[in-house]
C-alpha positions as a Python dict, from the first residue, in 0.01 Angstrom:
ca = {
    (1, 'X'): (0, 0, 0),
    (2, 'X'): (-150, -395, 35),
    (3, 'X'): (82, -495, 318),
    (4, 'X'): (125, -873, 376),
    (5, 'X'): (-169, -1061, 580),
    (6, 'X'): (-328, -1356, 718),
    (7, 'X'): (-593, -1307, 422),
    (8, 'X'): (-294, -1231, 179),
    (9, 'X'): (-151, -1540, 278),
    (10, 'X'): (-489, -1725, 220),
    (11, 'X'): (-465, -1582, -105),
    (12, 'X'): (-126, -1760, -211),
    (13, 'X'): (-282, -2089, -56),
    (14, 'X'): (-608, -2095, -291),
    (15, 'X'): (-364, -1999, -603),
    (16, 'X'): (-143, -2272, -519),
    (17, 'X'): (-422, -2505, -503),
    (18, 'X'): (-569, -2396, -849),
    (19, 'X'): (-249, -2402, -1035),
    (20, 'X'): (-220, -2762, -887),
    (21, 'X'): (-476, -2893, -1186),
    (22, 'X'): (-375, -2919, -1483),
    (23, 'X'): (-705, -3021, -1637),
    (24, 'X'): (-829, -2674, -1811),
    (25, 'X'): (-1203, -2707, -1642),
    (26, 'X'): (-984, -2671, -1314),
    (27, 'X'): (-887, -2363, -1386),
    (28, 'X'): (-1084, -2057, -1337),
    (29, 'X'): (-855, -1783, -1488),
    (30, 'X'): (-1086, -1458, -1332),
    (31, 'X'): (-1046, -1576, -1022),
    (32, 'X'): (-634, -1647, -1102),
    (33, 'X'): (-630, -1274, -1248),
    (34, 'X'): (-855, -1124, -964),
    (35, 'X'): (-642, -1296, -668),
    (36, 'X'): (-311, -1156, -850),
    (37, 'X'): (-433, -817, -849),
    (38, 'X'): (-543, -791, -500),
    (39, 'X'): (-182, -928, -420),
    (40, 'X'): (-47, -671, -647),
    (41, 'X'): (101, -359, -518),
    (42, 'X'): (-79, -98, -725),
    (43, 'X'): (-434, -33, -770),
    (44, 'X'): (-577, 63, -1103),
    (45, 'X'): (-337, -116, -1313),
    (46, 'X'): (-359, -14, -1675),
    (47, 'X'): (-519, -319, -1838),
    (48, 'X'): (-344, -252, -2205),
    (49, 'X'): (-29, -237, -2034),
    (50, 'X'): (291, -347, -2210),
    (51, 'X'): (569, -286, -1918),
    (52, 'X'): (812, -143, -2239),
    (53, 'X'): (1057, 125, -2150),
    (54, 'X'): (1253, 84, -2509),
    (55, 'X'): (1162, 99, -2844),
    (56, 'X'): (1415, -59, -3142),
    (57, 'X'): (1408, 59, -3513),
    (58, 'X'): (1720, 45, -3785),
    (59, 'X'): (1891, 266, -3979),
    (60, 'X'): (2115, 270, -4302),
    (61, 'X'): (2420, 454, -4329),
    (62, 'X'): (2571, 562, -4648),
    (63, 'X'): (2873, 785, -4773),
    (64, 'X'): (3136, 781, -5072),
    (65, 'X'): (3431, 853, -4893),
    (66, 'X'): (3717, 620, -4743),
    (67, 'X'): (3822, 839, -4479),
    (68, 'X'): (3472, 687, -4284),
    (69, 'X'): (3556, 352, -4162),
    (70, 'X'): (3270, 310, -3922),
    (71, 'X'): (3016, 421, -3797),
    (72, 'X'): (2777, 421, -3458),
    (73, 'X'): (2437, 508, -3351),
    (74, 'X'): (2515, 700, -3014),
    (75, 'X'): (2255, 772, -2729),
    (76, 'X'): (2432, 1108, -2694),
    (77, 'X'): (2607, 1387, -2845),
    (78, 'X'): (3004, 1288, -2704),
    (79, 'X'): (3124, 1636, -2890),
    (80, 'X'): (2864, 1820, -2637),
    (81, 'X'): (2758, 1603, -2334),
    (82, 'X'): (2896, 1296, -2154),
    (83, 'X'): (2729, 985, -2092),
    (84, 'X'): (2690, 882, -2478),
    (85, 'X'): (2630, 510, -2531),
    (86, 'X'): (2689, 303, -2797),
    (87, 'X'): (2315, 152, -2930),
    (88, 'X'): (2505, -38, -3245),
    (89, 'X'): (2796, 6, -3414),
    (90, 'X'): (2948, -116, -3783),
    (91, 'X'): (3211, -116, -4018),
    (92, 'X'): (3084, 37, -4335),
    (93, 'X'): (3135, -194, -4675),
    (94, 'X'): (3119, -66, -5050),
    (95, 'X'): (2758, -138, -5243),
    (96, 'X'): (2656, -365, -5505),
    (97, 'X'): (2697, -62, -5695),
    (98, 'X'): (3047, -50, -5579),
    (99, 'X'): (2984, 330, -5584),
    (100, 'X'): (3002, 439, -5238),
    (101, 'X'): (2957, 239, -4872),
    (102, 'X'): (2684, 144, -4634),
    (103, 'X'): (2589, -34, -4287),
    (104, 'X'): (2280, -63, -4189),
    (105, 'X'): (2199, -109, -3839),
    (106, 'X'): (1943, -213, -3548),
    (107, 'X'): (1957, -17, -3193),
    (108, 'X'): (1719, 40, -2945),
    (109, 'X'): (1684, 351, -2751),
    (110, 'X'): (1484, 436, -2403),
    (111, 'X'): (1103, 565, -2489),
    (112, 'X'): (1162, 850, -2339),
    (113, 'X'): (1427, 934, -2604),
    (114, 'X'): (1319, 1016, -2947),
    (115, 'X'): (1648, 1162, -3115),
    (116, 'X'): (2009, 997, -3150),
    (117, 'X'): (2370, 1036, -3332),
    (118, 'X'): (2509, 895, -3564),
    (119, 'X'): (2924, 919, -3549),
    (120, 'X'): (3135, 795, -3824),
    (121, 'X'): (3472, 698, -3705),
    (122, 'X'): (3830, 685, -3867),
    (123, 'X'): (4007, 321, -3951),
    (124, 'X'): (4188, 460, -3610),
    (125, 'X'): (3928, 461, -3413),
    (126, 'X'): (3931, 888, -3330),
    (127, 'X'): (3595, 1054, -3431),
    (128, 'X'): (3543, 1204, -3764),
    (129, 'X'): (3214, 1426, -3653),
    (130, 'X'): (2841, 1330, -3530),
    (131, 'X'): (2467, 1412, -3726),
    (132, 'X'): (2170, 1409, -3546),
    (133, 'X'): (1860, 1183, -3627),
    (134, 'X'): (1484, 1133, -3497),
    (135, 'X'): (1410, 763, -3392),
    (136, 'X'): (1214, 637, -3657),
    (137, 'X'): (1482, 797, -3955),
    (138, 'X'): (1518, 530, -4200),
    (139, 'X'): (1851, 633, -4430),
    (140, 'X'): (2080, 885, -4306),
    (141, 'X'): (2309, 986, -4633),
    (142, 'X'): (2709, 1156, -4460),
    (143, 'X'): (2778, 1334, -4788),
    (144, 'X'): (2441, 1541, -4767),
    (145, 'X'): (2434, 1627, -4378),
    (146, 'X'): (2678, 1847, -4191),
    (147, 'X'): (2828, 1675, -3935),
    (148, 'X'): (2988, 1840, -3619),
    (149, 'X'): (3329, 1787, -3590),
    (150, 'X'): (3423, 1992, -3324),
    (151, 'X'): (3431, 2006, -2912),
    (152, 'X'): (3628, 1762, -2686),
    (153, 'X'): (3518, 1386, -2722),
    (154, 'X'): (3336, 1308, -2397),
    (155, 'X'): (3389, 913, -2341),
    (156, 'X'): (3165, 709, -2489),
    (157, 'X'): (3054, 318, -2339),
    (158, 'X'): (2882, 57, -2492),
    (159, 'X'): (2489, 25, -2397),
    (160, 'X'): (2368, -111, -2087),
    (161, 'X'): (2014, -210, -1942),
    (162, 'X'): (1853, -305, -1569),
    (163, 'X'): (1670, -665, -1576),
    (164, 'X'): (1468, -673, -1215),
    (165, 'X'): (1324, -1001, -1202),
    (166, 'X'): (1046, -1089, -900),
    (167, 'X'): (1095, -1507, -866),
    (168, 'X'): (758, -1634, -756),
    (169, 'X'): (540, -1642, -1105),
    (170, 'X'): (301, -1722, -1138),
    (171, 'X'): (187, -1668, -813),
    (172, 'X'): (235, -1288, -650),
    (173, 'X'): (508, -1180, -407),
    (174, 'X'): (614, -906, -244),
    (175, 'X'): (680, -709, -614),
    (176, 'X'): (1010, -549, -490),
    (177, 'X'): (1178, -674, -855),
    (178, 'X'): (1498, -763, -636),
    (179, 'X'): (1471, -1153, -668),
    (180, 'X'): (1717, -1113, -921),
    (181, 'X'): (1944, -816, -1079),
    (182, 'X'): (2102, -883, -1397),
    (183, 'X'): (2293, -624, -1571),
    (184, 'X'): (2362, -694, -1982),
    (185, 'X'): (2605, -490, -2193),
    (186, 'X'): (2579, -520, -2548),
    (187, 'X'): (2895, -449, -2814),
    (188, 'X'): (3072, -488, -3112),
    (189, 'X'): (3313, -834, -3109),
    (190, 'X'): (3638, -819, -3220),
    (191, 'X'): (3513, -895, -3556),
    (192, 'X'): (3195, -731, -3752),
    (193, 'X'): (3026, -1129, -3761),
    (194, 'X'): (3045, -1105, -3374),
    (195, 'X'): (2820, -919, -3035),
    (196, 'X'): (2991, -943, -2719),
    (197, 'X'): (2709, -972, -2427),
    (198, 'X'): (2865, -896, -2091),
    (199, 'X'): (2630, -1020, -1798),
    (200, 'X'): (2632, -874, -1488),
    (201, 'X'): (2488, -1086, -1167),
    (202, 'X'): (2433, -780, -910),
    (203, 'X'): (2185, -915, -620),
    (204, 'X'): (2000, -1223, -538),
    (205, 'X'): (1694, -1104, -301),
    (206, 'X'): (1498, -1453, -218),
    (207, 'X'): (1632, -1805, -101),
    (208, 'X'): (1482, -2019, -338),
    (209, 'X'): (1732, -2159, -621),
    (210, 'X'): (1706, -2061, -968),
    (211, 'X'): (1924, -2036, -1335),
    (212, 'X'): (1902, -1776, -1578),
    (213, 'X'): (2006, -1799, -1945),
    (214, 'X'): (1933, -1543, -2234),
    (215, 'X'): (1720, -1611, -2541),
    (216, 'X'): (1782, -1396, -2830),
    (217, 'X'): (1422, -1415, -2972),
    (218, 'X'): (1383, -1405, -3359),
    (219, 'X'): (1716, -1473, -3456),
    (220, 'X'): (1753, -1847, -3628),
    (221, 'X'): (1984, -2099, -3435),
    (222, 'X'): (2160, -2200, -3756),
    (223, 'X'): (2278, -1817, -3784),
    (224, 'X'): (2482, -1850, -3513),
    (225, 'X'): (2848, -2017, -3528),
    (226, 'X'): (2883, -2038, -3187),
    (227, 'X'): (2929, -1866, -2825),
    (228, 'X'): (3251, -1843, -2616),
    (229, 'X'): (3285, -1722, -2275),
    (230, 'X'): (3600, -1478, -2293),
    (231, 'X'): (3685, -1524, -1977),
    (232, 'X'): (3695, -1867, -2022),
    (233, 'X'): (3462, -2032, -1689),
    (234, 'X'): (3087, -2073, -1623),
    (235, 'X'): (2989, -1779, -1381),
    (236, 'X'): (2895, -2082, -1202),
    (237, 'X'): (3221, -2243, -1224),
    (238, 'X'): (3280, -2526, -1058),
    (239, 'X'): (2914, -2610, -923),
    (240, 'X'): (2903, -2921, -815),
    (241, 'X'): (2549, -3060, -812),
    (242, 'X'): (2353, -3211, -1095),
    (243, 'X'): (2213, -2914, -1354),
    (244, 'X'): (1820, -3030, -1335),
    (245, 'X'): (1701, -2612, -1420),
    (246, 'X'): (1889, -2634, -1714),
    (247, 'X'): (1982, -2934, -1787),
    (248, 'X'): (2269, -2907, -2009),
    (249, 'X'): (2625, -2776, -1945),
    (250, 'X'): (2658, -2640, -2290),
    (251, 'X'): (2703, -2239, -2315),
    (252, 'X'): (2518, -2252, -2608),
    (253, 'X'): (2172, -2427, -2659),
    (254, 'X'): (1845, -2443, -2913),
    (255, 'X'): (1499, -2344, -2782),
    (256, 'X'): (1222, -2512, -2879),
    (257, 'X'): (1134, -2311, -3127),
    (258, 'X'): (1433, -2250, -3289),
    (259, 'X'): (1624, -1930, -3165),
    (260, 'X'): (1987, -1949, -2969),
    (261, 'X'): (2023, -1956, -2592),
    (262, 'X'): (2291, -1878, -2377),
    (263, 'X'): (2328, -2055, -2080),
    (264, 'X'): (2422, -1791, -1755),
    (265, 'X'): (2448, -2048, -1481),
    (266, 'X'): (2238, -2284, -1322),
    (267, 'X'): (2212, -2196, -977),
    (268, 'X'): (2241, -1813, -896),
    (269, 'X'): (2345, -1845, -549),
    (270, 'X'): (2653, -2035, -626),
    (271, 'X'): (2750, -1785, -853),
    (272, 'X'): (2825, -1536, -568),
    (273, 'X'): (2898, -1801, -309),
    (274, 'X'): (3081, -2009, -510),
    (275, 'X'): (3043, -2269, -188),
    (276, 'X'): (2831, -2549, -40),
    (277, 'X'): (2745, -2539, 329),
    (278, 'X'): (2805, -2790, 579),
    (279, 'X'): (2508, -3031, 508),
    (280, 'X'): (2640, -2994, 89),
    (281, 'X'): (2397, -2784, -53),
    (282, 'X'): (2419, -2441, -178),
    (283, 'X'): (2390, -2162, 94),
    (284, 'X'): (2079, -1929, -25),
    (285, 'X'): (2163, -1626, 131),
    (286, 'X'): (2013, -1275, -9),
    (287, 'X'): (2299, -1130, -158),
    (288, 'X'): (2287, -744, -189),
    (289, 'X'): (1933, -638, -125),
    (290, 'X'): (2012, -520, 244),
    (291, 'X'): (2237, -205, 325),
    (292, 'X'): (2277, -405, 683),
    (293, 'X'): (2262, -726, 610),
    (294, 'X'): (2168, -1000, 894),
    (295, 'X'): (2370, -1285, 1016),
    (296, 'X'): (2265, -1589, 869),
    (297, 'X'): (2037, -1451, 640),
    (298, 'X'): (2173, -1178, 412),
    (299, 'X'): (2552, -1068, 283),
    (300, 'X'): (2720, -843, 23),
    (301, 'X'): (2932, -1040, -231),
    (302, 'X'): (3073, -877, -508),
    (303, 'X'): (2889, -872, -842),
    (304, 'X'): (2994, -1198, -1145),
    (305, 'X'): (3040, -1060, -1433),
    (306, 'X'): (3127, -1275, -1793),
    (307, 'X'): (3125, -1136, -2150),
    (308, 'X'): (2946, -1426, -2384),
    (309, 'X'): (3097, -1304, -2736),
    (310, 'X'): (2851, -1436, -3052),
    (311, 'X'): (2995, -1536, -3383),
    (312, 'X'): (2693, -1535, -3587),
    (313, 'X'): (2748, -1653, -3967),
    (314, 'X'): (2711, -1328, -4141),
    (315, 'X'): (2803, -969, -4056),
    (316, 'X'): (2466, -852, -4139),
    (317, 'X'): (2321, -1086, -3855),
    (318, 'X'): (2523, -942, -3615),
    (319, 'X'): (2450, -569, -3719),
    (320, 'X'): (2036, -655, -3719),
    (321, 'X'): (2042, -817, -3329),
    (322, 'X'): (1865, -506, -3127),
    (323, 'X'): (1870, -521, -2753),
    (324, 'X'): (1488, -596, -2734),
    (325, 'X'): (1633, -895, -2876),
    (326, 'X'): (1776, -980, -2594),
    (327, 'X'): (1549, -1183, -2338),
    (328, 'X'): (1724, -1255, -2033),
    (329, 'X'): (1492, -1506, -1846),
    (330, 'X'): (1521, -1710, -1503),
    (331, 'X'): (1425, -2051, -1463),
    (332, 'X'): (1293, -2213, -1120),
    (333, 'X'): (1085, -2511, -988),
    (334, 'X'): (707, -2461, -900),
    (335, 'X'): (469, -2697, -842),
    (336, 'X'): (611, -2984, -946),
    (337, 'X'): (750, -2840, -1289),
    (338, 'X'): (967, -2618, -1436),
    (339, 'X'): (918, -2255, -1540),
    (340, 'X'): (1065, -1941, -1682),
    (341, 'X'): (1044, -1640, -1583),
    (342, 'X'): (1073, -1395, -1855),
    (343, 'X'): (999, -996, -1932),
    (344, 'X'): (662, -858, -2080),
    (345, 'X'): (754, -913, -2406),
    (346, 'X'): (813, -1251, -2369),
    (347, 'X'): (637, -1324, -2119),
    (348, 'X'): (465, -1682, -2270),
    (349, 'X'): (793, -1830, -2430),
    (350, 'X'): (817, -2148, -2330),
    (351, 'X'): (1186, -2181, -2381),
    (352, 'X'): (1355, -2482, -2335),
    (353, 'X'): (1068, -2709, -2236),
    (354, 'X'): (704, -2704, -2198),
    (355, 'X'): (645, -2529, -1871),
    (356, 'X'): (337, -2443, -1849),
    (357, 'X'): (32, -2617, -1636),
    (358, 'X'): (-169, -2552, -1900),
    (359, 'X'): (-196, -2324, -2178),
    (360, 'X'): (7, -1981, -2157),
    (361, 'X'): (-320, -1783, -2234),
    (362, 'X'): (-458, -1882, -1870),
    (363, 'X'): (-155, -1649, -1743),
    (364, 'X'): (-240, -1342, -1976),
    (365, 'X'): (-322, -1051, -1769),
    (366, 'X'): (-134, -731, -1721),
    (367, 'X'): (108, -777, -1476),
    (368, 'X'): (461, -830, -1565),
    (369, 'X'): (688, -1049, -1280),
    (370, 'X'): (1006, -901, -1475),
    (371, 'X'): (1116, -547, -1579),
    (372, 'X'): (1379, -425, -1802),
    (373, 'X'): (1469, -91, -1743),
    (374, 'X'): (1740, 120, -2036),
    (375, 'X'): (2001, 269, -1700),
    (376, 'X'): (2319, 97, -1672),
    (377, 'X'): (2350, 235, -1329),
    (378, 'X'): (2028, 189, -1187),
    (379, 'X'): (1937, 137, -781),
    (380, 'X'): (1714, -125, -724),
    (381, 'X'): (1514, -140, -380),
    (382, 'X'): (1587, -311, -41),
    (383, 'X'): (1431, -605, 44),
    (384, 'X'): (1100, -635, 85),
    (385, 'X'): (1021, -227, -56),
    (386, 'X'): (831, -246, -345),
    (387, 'X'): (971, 15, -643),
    (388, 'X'): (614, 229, -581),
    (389, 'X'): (323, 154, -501),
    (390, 'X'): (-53, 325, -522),
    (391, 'X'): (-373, 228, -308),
    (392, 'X'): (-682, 394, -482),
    (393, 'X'): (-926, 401, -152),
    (394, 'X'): (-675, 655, 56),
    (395, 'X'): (-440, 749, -234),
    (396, 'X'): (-118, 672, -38),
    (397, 'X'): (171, 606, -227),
    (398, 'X'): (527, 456, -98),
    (399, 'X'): (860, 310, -221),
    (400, 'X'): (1177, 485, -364),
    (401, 'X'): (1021, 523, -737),
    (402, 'X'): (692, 655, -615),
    (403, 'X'): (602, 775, -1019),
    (404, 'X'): (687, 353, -1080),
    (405, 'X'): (286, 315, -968),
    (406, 'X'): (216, 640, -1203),
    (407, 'X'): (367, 441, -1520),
    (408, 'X'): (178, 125, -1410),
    (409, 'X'): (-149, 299, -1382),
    (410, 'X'): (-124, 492, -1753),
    (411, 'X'): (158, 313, -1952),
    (412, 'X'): (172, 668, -2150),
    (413, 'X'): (288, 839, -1858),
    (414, 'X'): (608, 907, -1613),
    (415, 'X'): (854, 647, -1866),
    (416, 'X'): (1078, 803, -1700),
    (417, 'X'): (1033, 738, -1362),
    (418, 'X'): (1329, 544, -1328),
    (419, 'X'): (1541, 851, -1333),
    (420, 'X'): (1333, 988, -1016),
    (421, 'X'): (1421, 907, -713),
    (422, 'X'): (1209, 1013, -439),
    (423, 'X'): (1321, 801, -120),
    (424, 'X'): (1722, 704, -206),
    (425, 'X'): (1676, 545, 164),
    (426, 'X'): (1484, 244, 10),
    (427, 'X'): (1747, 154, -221),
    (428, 'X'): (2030, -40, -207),
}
């Protein structure tokens, strides 16, 4: 494990002063890459590395008979196992031929899972039977498949993922992903034109102030009607100091290039704090990162939770939004600008303003400062553990997910390691 130094601090001081320029001939991007891999907690970093844990296809449903109503694309077998989650779900319509019914739908399943359900459903809501599928199936026809209909219904939830965010890009840190935990729930609105996202702020590990807001990348801005917080307030509510992160108040805004974004909040701390202290700024504890917090410095709060529901314009819109869709991103001041911290996949979107000092190709090596990982219940570390790391010269190895540094070396490998555990001690 690289533990923090004199030299490691060096480090930070000679990025800082290269990411100062933004004239291109001022910026030497080997060095940039070079200095953020020494910082970096794992040695021999897989240089085609994607940092994906999910993959996302669709499907289309057919049948001919009214007594199926709906239908859902389940993680799980609910008639055999518990745990099931809901990847998408849809009412089924009659065809243009007006000769039978059909959904089709988009879901997204862990890597590490390469079979799922489909369950059609009664106009009650109680289970008709479920039919096995391989990811990748493209047309799954109910009247030619036998479907099991019987067992005892396990209880099934809607699909949740992990977003572990590390605040400091694009400079290295500490790489414990703790800066900030989001959790997102996707679902079915009351209506088939709607998707109820329910965010989750668990933990706040650094003091520095920051926003967050979701992008949902490649759907079109007109498509969508509007967003409504169902439970009414900002998870923010209240704040009282000018929004200069996000600058706008609105739960629903445009990114530059087109695609919807829903504003979470503008200043994270507040959201669990929901105070100012006594000189009238917001206190910046870390919030949840320490199983014995210290005075003055870290506290538990209890987790923020809102449900953003989406009426797009169309049912079919609705049914097509995957959850690699879904881009939760943080936003935070550096250097005299404003950037966004995103996941690999969207790493470079420059969201809602032109962030960054310089072109988004200087930034373009294999390290990701944000992870999205397909657990609704997963641990993240304590402060300042990093989730594994690997040091090639002795081959020592530390932190609760020590197969983590396994995945990062050989992105083929151990995409599963978040369901190992090998020190619980380390996390919170």
């Amino acid at each position: 494990m690289k533990t923090t130094s004199l030299f490691s601090l060096l480090i930070t001081a000679t990025l800082s002063a290269m990411l100062l320029s933004c004239e291109k001939e001022k910026f030497d991007k080997n060095a940039y890459n070079e200095l953020v891999d020494y910082q970096f907690l794992i040695d021999n970093v897989d240089k085609e590395h994607e940092w994906c844990l999910t993959h996302s296809d669709t499907i289309t449903i057919t049948n001919t008979g009214e007594e199926i109503y709906a239908v859902q694309v389940l993680t799980k077998n609910p008639f055999a196992e518990s745990g099931a989650e809901i990847a998408a779900e849809g009412v089924c319509y009659l065809n243009e031929q007006k000769d039978g019914y059909t959904t089709t739908l988009a879901y997204t399943l862990p890597l590490i899972q390469q079979r799922a359900f489909v369950a059609a459903k009664k106009s009650d809501g109680s289970y008709l039977g479920v039919v096995p599928f391989d990811f990748g199936t493209k047309t799954i026809d109910l009247d030619r498949v036998v479907m099991q209909t019987s067992g005892r219904i396990q209880t099934v939830a809607p699909q949740t993922f992990t977003y572990l965010y590390e605040e400091s890009f694009p400079l290295p840190e500490d790489f414990d992903y703790n800066d900030l935990v989001l959790r997102v729930t996707k679902a079915k609105g009351p209506f088939s034109y709607q998707v109820d996202l329910t965010v989750t702020l668990e933990a706040i590990g650094i003091a520095q102030s920051y926003a967050a807001a979701i992008l949902l990348a490649g759907v079109n801005y007109d498509d969508v009607d509007q967003v409504e917080i169902v439970e009414g307030s900002t998870m923010d509510q209240g704040y009282p100091l000018m929004h200069l992160l996000i600058d706008s108040e609105k739960t629903l805004l445009k990114s530059r290039s087109g695609e919807p974004v829903i504003n979470l909040f503008e200043n994270g701390h507040y959201v669990l704090n929901n105070e100012l202290n006594s000189v009238g700024s917001v206190q910046t504890l870390l919030y949840n990162t320490e199983t014995t917090p210290a005075v003055d410095i870290s506290a538990k709060a209890e987790p923020v939770t809102r449900t953003y529901r989406i009426s797009f314009k169309s049912w079919e819109a609705a049914r097509l939004l995957s959850f690699d869709q879904i881009d939760p991103f943080i936003v935070h001041e550096y250097n005299g600008g404003v950037w966004e911290i995103h996941t690999y996949r969207y790493k470079f979107e420059e969201t809602l303003r032109s962030i960054y000092n310089g072109k988004a190709s200087f930034y373009d090596n294999h390290i990701s400062w944000a992870i999205v990982v397909p657990k609704s219940d997963f641990r993240w570390s304590v402060e300042g553990v990093p989730l594994g790391t690997f040091n090639a010269n002795t081959g020592e190895t530390f932190g609760p997910y020590t197969s983590f540094a396994d995945w990062i070396k050989d992105q083929t490998l151990n995409n599963d390691w978040y369901e190992r555990v090998a020190y619980p001690q380390y996390l919170y």
